[in-house]
mmCIF file of the N, C-alpha and C atoms, coordinates in Angstrom:
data_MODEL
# 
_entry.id   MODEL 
# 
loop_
_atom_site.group_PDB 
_atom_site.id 
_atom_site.type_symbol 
_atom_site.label_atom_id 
_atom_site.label_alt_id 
_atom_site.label_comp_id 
_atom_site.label_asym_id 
_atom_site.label_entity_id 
_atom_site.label_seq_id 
_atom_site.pdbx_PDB_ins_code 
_atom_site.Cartn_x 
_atom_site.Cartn_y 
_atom_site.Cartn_z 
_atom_site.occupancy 
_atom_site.B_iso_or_equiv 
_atom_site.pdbx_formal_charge 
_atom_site.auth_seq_id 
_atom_site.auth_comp_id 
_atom_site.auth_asym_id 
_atom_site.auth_atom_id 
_atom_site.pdbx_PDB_model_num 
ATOM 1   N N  . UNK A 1 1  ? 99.145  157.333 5.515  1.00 0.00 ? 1  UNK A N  1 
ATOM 2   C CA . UNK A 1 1  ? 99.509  157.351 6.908  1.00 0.00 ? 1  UNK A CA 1 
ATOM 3   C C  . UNK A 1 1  ? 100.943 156.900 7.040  1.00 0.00 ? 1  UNK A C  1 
ATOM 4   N N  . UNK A 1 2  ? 101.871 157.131 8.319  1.00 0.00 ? 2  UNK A N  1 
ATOM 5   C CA . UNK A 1 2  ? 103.042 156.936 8.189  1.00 0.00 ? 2  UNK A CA 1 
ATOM 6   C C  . UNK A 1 2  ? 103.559 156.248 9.595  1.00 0.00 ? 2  UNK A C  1 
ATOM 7   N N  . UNK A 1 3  ? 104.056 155.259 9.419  1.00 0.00 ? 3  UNK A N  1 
ATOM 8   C CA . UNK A 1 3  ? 104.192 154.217 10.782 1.00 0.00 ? 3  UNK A CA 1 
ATOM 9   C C  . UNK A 1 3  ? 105.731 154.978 11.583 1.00 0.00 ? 3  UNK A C  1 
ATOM 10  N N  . UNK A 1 4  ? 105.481 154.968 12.253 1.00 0.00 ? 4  UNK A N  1 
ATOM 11  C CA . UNK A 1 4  ? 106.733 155.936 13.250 1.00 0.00 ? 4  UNK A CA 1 
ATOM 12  C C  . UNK A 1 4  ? 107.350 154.808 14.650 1.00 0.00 ? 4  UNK A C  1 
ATOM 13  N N  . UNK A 1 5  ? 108.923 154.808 14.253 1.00 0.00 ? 5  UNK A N  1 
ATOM 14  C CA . UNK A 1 5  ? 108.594 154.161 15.724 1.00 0.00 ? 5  UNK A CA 1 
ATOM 15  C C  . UNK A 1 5  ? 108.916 155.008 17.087 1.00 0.00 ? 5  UNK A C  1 
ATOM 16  N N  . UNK A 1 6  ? 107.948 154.269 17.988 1.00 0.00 ? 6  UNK A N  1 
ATOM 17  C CA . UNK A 1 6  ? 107.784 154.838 19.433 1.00 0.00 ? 6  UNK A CA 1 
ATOM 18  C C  . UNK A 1 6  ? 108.373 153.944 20.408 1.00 0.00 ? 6  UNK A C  1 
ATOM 19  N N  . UNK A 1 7  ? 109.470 154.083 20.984 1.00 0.00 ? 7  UNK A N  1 
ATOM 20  C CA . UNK A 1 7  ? 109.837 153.182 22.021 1.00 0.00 ? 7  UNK A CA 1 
ATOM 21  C C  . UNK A 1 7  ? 110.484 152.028 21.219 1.00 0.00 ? 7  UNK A C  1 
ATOM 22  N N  . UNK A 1 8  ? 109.784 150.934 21.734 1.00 0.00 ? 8  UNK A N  1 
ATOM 23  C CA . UNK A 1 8  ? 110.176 149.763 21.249 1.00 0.00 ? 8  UNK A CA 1 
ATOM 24  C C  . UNK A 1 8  ? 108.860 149.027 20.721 1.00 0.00 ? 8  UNK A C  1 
ATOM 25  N N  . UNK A 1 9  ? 107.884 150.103 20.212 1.00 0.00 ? 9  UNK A N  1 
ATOM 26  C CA . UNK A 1 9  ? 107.051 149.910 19.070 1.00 0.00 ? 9  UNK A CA 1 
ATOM 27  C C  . UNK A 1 9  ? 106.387 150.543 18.089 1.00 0.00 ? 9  UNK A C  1 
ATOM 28  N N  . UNK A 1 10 ? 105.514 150.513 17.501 1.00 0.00 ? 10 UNK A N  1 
ATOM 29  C CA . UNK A 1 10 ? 105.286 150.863 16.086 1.00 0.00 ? 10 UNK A CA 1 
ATOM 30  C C  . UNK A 1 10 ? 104.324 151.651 16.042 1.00 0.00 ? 10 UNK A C  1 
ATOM 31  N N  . UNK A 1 11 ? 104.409 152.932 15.928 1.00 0.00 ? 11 UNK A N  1 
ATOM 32  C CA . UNK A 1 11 ? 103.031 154.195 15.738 1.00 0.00 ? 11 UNK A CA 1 
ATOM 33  C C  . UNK A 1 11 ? 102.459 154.036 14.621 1.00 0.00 ? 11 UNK A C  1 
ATOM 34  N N  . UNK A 1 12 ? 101.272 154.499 14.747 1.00 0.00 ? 12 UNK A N  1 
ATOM 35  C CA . UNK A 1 12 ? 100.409 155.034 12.740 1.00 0.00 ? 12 UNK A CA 1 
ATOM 36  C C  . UNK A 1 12 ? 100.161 156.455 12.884 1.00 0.00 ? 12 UNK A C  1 
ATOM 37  N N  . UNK A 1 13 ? 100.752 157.072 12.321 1.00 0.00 ? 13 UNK A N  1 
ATOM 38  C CA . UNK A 1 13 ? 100.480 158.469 12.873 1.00 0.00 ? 13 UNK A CA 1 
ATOM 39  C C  . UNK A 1 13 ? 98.976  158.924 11.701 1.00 0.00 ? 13 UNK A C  1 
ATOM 40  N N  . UNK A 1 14 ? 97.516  159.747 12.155 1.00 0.00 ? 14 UNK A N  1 
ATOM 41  C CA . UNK A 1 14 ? 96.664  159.427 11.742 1.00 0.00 ? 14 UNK A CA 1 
ATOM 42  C C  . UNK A 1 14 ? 96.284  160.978 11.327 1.00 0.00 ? 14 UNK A C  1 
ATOM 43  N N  . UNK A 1 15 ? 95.934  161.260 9.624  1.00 0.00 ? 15 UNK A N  1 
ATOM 44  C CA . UNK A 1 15 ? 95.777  162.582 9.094  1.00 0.00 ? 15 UNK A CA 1 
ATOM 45  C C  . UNK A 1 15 ? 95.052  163.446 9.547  1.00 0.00 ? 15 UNK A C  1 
ATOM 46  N N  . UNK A 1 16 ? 94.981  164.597 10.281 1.00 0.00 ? 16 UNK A N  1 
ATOM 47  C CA . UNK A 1 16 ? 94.229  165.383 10.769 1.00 0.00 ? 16 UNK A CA 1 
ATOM 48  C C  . UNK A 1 16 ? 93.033  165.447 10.476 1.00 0.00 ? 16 UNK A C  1 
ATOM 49  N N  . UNK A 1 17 ? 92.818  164.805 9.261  1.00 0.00 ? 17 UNK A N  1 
ATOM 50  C CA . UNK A 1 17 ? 91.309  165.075 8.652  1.00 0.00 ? 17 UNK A CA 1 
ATOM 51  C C  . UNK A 1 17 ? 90.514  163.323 9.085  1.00 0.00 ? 17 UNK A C  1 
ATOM 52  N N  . UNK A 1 18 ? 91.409  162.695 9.231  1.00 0.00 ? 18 UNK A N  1 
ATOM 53  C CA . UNK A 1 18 ? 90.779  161.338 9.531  1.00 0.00 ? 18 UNK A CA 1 
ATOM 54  C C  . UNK A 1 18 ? 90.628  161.309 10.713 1.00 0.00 ? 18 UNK A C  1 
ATOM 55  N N  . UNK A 1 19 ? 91.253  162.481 11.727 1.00 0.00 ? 19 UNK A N  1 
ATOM 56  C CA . UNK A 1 19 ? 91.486  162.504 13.712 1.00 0.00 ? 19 UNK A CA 1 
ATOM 57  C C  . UNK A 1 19 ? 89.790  163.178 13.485 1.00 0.00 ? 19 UNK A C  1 
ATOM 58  N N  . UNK A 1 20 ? 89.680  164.293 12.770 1.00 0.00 ? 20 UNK A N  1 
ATOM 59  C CA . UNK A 1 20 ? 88.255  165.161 12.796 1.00 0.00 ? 20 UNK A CA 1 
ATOM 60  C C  . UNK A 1 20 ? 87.731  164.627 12.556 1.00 0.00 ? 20 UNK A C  1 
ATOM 61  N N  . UNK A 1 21 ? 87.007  163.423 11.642 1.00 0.00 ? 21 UNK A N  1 
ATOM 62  C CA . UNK A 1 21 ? 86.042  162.989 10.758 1.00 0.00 ? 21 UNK A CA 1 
ATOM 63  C C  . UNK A 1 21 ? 85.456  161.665 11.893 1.00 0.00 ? 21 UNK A C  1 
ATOM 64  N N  . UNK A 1 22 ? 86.726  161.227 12.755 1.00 0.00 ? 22 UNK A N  1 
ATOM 65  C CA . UNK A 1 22 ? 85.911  160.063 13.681 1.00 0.00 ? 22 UNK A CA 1 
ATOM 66  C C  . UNK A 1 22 ? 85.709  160.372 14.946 1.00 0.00 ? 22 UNK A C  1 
ATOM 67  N N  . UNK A 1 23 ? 86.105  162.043 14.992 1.00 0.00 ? 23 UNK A N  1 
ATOM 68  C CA . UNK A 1 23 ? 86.435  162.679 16.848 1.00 0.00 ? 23 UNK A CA 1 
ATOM 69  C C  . UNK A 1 23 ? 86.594  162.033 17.737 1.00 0.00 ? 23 UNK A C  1 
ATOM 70  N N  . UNK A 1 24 ? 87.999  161.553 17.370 1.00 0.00 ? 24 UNK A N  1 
ATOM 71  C CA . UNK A 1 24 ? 88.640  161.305 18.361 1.00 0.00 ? 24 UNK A CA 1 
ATOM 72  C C  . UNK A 1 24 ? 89.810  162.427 18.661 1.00 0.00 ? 24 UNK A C  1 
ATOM 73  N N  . UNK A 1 25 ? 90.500  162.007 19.762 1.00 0.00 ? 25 UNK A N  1 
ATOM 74  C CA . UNK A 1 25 ? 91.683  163.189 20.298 1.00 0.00 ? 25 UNK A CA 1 
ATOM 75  C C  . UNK A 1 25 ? 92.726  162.157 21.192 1.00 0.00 ? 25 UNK A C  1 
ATOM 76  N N  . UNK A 1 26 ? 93.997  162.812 21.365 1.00 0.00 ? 26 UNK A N  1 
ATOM 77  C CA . UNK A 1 26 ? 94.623  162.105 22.167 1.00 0.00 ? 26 UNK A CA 1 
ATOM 78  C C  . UNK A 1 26 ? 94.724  161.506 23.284 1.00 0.00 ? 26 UNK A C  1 
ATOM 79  N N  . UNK A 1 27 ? 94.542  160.550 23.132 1.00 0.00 ? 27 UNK A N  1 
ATOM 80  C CA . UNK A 1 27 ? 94.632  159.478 24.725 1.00 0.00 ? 27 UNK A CA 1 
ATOM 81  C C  . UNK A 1 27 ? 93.069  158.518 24.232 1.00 0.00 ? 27 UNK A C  1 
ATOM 82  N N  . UNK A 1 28 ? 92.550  158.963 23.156 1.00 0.00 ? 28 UNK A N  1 
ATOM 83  C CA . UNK A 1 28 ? 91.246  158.094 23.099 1.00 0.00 ? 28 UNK A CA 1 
ATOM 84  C C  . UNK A 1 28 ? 91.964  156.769 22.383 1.00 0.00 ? 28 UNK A C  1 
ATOM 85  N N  . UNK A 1 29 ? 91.413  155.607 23.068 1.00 0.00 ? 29 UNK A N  1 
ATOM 86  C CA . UNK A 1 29 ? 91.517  153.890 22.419 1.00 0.00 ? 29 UNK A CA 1 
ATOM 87  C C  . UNK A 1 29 ? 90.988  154.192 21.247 1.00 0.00 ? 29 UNK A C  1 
ATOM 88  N N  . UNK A 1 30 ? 91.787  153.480 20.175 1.00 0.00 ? 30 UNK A N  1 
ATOM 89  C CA . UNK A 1 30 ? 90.660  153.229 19.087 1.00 0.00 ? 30 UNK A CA 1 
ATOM 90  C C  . UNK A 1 30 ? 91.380  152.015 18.472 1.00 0.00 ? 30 UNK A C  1 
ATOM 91  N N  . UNK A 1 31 ? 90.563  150.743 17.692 1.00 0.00 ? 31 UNK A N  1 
ATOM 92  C CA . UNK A 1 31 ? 90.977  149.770 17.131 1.00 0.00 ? 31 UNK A CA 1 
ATOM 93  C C  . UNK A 1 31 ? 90.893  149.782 15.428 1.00 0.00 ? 31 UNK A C  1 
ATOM 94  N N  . UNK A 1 32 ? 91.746  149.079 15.296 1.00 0.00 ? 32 UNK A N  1 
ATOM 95  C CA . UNK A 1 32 ? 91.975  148.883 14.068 1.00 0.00 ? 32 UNK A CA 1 
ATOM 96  C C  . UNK A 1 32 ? 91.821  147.461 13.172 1.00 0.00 ? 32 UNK A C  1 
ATOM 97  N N  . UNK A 1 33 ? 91.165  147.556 12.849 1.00 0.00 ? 33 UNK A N  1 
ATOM 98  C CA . UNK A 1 33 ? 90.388  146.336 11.965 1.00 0.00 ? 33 UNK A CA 1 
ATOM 99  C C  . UNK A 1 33 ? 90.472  145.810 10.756 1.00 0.00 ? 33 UNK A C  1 
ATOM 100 N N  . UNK A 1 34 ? 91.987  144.967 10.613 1.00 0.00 ? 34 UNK A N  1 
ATOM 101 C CA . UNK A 1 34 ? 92.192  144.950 8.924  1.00 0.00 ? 34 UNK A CA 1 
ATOM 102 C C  . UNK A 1 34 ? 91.017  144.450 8.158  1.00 0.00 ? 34 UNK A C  1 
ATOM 103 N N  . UNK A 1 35 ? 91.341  144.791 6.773  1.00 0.00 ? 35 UNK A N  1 
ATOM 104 C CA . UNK A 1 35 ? 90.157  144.770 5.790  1.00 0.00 ? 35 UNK A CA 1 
ATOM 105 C C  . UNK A 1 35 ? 91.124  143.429 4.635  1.00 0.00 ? 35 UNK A C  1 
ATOM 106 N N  . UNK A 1 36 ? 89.448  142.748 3.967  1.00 0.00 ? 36 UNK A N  1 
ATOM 107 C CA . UNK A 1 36 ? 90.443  142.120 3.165  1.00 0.00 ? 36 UNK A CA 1 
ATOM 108 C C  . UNK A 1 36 ? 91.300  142.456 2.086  1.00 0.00 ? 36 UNK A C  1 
ATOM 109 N N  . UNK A 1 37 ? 92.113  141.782 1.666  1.00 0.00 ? 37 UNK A N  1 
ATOM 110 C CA . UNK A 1 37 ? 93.460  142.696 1.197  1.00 0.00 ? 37 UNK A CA 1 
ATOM 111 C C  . UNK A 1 37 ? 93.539  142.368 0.019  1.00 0.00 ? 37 UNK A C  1 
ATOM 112 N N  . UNK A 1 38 ? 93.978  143.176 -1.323 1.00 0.00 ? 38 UNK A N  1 
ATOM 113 C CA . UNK A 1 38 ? 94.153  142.646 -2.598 1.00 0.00 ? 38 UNK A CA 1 
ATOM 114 C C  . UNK A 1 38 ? 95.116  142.533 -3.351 1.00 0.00 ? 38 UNK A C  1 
ATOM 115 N N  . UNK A 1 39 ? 95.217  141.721 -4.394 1.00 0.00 ? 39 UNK A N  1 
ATOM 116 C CA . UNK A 1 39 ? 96.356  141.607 -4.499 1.00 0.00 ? 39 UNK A CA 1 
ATOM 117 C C  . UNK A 1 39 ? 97.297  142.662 -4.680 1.00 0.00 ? 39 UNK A C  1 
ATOM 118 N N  . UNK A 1 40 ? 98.871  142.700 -4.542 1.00 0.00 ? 40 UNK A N  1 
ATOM 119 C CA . UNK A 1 40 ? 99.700  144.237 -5.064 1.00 0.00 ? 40 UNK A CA 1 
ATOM 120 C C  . UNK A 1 40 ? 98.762  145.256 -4.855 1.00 0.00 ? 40 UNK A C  1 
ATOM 121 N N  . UNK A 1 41 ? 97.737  145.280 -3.382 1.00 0.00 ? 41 UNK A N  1 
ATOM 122 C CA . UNK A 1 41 ? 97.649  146.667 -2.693 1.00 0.00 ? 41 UNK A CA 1 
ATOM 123 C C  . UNK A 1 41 ? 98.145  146.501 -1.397 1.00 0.00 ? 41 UNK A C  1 
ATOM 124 N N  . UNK A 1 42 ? 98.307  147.772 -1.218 1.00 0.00 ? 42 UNK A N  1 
ATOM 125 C CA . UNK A 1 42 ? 99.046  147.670 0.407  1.00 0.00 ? 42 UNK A CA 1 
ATOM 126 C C  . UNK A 1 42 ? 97.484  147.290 1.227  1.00 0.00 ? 42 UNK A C  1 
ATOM 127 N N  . UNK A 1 43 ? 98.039  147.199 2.244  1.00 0.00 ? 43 UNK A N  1 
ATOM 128 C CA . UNK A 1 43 ? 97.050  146.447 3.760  1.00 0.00 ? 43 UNK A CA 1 
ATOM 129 C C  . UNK A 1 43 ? 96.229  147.863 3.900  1.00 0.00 ? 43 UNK A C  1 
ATOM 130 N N  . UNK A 1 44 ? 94.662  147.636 3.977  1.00 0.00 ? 44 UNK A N  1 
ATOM 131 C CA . UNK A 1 44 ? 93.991  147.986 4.581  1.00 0.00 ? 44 UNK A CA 1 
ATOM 132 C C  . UNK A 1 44 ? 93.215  147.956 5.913  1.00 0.00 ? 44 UNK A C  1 
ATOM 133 N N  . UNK A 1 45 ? 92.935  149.412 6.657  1.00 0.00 ? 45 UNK A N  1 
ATOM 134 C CA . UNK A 1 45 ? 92.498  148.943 7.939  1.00 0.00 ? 45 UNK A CA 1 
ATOM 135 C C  . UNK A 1 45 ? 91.166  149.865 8.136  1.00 0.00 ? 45 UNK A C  1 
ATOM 136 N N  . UNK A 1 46 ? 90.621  149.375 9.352  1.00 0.00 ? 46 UNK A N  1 
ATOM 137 C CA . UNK A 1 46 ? 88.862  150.209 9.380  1.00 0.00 ? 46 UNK A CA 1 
ATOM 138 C C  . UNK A 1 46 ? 89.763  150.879 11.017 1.00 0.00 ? 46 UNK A C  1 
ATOM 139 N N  . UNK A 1 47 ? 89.733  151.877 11.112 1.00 0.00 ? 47 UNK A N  1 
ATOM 140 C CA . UNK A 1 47 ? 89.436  152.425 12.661 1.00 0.00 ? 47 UNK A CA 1 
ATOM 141 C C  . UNK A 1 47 ? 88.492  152.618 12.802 1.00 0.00 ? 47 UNK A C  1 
ATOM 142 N N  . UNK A 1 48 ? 88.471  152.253 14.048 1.00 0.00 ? 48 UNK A N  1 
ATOM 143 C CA . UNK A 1 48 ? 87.153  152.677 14.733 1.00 0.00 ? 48 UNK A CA 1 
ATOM 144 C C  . UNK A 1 48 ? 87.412  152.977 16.090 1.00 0.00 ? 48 UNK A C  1 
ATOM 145 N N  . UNK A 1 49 ? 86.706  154.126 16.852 1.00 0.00 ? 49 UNK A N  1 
ATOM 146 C CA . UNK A 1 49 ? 86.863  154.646 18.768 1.00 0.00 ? 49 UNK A CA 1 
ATOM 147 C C  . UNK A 1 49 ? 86.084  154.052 19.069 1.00 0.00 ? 49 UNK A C  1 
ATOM 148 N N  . UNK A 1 50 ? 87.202  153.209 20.525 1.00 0.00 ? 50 UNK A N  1 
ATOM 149 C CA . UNK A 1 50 ? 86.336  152.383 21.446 1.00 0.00 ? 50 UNK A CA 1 
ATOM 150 C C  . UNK A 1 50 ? 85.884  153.323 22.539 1.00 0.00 ? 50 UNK A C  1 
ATOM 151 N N  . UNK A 1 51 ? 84.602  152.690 22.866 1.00 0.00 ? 51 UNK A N  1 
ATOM 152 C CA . UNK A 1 51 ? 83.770  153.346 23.878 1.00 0.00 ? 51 UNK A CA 1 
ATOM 153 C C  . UNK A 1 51 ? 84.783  153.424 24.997 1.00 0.00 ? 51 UNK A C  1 
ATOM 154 N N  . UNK A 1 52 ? 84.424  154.515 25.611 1.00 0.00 ? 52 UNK A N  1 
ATOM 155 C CA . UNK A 1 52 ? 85.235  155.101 27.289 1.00 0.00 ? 52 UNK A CA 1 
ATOM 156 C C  . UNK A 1 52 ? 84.581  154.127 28.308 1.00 0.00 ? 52 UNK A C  1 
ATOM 157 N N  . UNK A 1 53 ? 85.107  154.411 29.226 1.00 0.00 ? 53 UNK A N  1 
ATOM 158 C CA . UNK A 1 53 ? 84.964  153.413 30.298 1.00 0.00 ? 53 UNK A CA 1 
ATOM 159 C C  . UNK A 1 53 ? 83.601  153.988 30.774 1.00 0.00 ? 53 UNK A C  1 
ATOM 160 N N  . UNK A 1 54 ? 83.319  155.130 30.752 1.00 0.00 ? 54 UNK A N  1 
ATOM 161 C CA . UNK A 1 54 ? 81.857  155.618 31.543 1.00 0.00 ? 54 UNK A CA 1 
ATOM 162 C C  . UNK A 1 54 ? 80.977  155.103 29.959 1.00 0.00 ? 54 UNK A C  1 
ATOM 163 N N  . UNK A 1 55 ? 80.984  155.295 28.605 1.00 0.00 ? 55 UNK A N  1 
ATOM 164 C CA . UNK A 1 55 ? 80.307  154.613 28.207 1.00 0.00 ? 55 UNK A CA 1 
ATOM 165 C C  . UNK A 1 55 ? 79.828  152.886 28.289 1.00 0.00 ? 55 UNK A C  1 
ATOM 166 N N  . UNK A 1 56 ? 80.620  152.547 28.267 1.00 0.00 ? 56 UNK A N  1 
ATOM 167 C CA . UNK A 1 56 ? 80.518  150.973 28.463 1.00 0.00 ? 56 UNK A CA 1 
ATOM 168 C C  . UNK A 1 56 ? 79.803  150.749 30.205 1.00 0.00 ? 56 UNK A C  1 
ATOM 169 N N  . UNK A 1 57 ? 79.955  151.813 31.230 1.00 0.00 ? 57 UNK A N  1 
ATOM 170 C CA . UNK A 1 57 ? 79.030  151.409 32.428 1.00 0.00 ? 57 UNK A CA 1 
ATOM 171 C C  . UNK A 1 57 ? 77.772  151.510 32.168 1.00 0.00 ? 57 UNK A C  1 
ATOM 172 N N  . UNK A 1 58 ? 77.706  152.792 31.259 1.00 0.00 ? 58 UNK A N  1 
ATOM 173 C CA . UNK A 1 58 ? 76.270  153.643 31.198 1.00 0.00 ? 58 UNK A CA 1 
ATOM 174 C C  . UNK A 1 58 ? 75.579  152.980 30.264 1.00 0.00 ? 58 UNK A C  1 
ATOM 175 N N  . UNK A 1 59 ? 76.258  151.603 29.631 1.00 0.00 ? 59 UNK A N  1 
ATOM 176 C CA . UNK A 1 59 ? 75.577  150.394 28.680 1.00 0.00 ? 59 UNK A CA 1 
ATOM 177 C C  . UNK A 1 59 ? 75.476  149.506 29.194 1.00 0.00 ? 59 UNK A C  1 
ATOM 178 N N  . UNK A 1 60 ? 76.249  149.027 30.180 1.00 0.00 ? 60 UNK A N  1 
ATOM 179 C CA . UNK A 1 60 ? 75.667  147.866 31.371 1.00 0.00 ? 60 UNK A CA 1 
ATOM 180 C C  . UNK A 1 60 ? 74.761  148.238 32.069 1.00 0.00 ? 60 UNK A C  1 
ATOM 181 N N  . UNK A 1 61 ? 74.266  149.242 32.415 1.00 0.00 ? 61 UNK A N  1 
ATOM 182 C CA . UNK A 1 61 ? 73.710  150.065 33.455 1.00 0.00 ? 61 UNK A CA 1 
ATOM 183 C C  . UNK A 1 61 ? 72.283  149.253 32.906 1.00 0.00 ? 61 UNK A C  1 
ATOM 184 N N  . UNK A 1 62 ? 71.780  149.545 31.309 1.00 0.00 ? 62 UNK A N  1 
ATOM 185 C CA . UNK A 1 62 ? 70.615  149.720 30.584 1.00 0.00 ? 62 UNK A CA 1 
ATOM 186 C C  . UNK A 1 62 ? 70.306  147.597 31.345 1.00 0.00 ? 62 UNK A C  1 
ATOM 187 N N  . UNK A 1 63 ? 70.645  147.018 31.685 1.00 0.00 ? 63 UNK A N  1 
ATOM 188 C CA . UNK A 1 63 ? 70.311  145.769 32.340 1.00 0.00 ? 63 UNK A CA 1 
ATOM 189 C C  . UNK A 1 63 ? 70.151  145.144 33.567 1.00 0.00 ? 63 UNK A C  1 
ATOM 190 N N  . UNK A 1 64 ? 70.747  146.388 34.297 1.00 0.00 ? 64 UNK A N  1 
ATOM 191 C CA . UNK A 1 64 ? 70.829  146.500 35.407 1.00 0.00 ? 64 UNK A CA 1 
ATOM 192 C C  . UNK A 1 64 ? 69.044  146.404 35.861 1.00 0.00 ? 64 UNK A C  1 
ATOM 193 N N  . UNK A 1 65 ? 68.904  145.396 36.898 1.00 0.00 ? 65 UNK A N  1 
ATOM 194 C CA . UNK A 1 65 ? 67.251  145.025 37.377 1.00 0.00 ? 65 UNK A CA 1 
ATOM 195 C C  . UNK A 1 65 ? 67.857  145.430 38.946 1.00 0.00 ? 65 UNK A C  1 
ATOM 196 N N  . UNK A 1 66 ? 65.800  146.149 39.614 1.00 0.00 ? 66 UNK A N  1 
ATOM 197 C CA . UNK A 1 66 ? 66.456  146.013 41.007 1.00 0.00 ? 66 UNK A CA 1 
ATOM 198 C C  . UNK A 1 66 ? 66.055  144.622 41.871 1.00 0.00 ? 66 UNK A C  1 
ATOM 199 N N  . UNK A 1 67 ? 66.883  144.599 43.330 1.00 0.00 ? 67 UNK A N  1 
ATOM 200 C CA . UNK A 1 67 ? 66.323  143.505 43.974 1.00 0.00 ? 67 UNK A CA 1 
ATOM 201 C C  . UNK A 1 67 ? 65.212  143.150 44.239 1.00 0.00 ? 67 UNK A C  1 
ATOM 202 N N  . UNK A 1 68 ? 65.032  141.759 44.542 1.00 0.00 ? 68 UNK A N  1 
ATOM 203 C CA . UNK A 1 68 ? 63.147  141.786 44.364 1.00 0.00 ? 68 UNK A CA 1 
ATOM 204 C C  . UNK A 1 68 ? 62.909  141.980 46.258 1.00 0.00 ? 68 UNK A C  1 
ATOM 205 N N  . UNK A 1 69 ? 62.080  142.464 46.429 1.00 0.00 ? 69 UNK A N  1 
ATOM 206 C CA . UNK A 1 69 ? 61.594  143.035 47.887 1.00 0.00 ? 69 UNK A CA 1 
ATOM 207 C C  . UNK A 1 69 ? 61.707  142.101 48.740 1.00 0.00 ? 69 UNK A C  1 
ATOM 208 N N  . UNK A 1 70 ? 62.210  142.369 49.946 1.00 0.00 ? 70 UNK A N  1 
ATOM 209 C CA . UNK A 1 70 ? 62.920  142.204 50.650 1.00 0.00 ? 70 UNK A CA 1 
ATOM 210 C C  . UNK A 1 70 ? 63.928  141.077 50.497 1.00 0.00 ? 70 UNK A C  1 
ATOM 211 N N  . UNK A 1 71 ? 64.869  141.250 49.629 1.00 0.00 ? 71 UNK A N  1 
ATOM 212 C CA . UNK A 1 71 ? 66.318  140.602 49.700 1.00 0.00 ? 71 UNK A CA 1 
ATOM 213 C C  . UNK A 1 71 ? 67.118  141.213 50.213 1.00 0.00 ? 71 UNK A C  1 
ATOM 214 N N  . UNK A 1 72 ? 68.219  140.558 51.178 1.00 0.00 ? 72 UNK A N  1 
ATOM 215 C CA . UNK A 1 72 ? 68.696  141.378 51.486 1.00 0.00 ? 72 UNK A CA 1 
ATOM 216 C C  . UNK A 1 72 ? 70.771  140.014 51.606 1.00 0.00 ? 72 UNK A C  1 
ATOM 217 N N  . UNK A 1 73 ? 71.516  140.366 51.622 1.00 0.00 ? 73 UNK A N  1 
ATOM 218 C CA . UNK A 1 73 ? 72.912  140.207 51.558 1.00 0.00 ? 73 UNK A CA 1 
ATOM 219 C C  . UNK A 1 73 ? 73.297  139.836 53.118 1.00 0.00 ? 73 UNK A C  1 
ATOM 220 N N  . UNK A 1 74 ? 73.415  138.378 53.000 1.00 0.00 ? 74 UNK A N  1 
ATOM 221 C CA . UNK A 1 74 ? 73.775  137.350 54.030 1.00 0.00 ? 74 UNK A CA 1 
ATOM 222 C C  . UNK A 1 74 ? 75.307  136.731 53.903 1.00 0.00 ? 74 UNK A C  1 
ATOM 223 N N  . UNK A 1 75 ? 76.298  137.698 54.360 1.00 0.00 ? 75 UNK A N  1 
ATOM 224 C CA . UNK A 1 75 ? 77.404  137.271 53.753 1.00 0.00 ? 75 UNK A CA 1 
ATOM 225 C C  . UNK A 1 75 ? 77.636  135.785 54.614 1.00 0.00 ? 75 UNK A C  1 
ATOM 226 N N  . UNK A 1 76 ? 77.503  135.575 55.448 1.00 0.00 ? 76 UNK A N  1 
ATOM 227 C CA . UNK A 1 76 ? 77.635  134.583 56.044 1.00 0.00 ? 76 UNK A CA 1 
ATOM 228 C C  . UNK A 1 76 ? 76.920  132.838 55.420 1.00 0.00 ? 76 UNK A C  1 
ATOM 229 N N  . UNK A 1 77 ? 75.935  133.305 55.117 1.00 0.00 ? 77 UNK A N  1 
ATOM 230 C CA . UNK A 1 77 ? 74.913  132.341 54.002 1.00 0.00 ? 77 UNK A CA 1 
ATOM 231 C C  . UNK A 1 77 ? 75.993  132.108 52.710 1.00 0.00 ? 77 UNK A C  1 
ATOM 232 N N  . UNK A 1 78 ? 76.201  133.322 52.245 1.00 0.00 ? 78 UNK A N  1 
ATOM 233 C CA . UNK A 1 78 ? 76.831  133.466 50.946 1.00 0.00 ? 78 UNK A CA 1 
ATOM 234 C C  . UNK A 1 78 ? 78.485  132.705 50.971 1.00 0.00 ? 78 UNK A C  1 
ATOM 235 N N  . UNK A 1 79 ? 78.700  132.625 52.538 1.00 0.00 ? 79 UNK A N  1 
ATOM 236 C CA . UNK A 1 79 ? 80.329  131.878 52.609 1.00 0.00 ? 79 UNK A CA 1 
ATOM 237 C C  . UNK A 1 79 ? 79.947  130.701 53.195 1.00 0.00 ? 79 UNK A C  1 
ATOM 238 N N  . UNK A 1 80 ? 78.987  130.053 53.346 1.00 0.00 ? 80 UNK A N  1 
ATOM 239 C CA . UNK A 1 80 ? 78.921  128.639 54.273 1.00 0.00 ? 80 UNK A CA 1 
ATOM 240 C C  . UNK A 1 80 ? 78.913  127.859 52.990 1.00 0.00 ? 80 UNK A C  1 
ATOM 241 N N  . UNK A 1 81 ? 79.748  126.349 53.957 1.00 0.00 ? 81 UNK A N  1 
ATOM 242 C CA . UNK A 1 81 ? 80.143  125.736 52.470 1.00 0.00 ? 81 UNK A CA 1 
ATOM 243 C C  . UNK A 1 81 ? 79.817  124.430 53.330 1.00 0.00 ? 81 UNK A C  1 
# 
């Protein structure tokens, strides 16, 4: 891989076959996770794609409970101090 700079920081530009193999595409987050390192080898890293924002709802979602019968939203209760 080959570090490029962008702006006033540091790209990894990532082999077409490593963009296919984790499908990802441009504009997707993905992190990078150094690995431990040995001696007189260069730095290793794990990528991995972070979940999208509709994934991570549609995983909060799975906890989501409903209200218990008849509750109901007393903002006034909820601001008295």
């Amino acid at each position: 891989m080959q570090i490029g700079k962008w702006g006033n920081s540091l790209a990894v530009r990532l082999p077409g076959q490593l963009v296919q193999e984790l499908g990802i595409a441009e504009g997707d987050e993905v992190e990078l996770l150094p690995l431990p390192r040995r001696a007189n080898a260069p730095a290793v890293f794990a990528v991995q794609p972070l979940p999208s924002k509709l994934d991570r709802l549609q995983a909060m979602r799975r906890y989501r409970a409903p209200f218990p019968e008849g509750w109901r939203f007393d903002r006034d209760e909820a601001n008295a101090r």
